[in-house]
N, C-alpha and C positions, 0 to 999 in steps of 0.2 A: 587581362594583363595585370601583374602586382605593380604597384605602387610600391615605387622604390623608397620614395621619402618617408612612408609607414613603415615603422620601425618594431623593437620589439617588446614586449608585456609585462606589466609587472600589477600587482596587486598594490592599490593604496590602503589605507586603514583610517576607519572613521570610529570614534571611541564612541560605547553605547555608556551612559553613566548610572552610578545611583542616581537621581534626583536630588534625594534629601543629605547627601555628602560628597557629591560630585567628585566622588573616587570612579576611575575605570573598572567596568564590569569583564566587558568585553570588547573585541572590536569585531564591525563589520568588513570586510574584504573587498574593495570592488574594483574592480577590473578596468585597466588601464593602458593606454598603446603610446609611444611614441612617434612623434610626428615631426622628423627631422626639419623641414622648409620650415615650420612656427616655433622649432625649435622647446616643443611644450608635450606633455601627458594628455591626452585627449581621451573622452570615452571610443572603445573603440564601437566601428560598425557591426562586427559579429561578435557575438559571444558563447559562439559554441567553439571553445577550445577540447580539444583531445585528453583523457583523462593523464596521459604521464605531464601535458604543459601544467597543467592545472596542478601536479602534483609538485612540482619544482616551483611554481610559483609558491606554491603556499608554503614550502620548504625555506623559499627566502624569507617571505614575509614574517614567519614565523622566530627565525636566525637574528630578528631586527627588532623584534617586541619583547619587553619584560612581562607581558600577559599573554599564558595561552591559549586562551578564551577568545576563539575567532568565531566567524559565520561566512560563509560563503553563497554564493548567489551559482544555482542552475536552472537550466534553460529547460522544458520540458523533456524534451530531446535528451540531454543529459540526466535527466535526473529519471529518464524510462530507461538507459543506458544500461545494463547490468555491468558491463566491463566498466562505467565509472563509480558505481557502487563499491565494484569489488577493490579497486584503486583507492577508492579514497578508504576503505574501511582496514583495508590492510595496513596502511600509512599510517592510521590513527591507532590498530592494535600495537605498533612497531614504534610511533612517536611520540602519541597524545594519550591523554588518561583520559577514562569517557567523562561523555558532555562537556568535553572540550572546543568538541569542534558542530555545529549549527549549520544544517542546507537548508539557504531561504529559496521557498521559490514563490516567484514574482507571479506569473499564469500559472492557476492552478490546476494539478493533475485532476484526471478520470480517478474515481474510487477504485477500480480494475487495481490499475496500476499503484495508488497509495496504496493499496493493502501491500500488494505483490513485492514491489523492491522497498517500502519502509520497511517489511521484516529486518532486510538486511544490515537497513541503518542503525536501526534500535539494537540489534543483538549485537552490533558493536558501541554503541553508545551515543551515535552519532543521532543529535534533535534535528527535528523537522518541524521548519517555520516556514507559517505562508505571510506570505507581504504583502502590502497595500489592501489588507479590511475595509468596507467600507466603501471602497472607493471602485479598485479593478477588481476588487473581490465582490461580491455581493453576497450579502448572507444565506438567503437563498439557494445560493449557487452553491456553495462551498459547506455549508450545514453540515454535512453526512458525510465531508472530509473530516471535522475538526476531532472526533474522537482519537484518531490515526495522527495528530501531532500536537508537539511538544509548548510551540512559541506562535503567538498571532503578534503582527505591529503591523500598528495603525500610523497611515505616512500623509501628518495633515499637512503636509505642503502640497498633494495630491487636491486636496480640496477650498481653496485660496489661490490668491494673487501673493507674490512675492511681498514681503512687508506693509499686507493687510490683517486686520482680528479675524478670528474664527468667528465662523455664521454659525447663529443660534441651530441651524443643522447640521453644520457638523461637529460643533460641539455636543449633541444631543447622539451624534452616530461616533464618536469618542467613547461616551459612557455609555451608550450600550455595548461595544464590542469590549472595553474591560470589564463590565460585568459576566457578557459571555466567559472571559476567560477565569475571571474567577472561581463562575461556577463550574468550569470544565477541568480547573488545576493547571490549568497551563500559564506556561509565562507569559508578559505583556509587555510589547516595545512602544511606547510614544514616540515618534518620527515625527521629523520636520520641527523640532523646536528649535523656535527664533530668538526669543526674547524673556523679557520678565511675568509680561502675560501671560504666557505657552504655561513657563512653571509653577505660577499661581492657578490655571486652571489642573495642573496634571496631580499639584498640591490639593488643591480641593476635591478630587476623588479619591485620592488615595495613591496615585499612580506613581511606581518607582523607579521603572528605566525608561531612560531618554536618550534619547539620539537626535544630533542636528546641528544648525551651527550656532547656537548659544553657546554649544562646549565646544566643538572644531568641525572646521570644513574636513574630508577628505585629504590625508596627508600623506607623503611617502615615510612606510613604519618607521625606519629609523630616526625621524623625528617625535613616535613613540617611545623608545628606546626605556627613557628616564622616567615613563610614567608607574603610580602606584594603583 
């Protein structure tokens, strides 16, 4: 039975920055439900939306930011989907200018499958980023995905306590995965920066996008609106 008090979705926006001029790059997209009785935006339970939901979401989200430089998050399921391929690549020939638009995905696919529908993302412009390196990635595991994308970020809240220092491991599993990425030409997300530490370490390798809540939590776009 639905829950009636579970309402309906919207995309918030969490700004990915320069580091070194904390101008907005891009923003991340994540998916959000409301929940009448708490009266609040909660993450929801599923997140395998249908590709036209997901298309109107990002349509709003999109109608509410001065940057449109987003990333969105798909579910395996989705992102092995050929009809949410085709959706979201059409939307982005019709609305976005390539490498506008970024599908993170969290569980990483089978190489079968990255080969098979990344064709389709690339020959519309559309980058593909795996999330959490290091952590739910293993390099290991994921190695012989990374030629086939675009963006790797590293999400050291994954490896820590909420407002504790990074361990000398994962610090050391930091700069190894921006090194991989330099040497592969791909881009590089720093996740989960907290404080002045996070940027002094991400300063002292080199490293230039960040994301986290040093620059903002998670917010509804139109409180991006005004950003540069």
């Amino acid at each position: 039975m639905e829950d009636e008090n579970v309402g309906k979705l919207c995309y918030f926006a969490q700004p990915i920055e320069n580091i070194r001029t904390q101008h907005v790059i891009a923003y991340e997209l994540l998916l959000r439900q409301w929940h009448e009785d708490a009266q609040q935006w909660r993450v929801p339970a599923n997140f395998d939306i249908d590709a036209q939901t997901m298309i109107s979401l990002l349509g709003d989200a999109l109608a509410k930011l001065s940057i449109r430089r987003v990333s969105i998050n798909l579910t395996n399921a989705q992102f092995a989907d050929v009809n949410v391929m085709r959706a979201l690549t059409e939307y982005v020939e019709m609305h976005m200018q390539p490498r506008q638009l970024t599908v993170e995905l969290v569980d990483s696919p089978d190489l079968a499958t990255l080969r098979r529908v990344g064709v389709g993302y690339r020959a519309a412009g559309i980058l593909i980023a795996i999330d959490d390196v290091g952590s739910d990635n293993k390099f290991n595991e994921i190695r012989g995905l990374l030629p086939y994308v675009n963006t790797i970020k590293f999400a050291l809240q994954n490896m820590r306590k909420p407002g504790t220092t990074a361990s000398p491991e994962a610090i050391e599993s930091l700069r190894f995965w921006f090194e991989q990425a330099e040497e592969q030409q791909m881009l590089f997300t720093f996740e989960g920066i907290e404080d002045g530490n996070d940027i002094q370490l991400a300063t002292q390798y080199g490293i230039t996008r960040g994301q986290g809540y040093y620059f903002s939590k998670p917010q509804e776009p139109a409180m991006f609106s005004g950003s540069k």
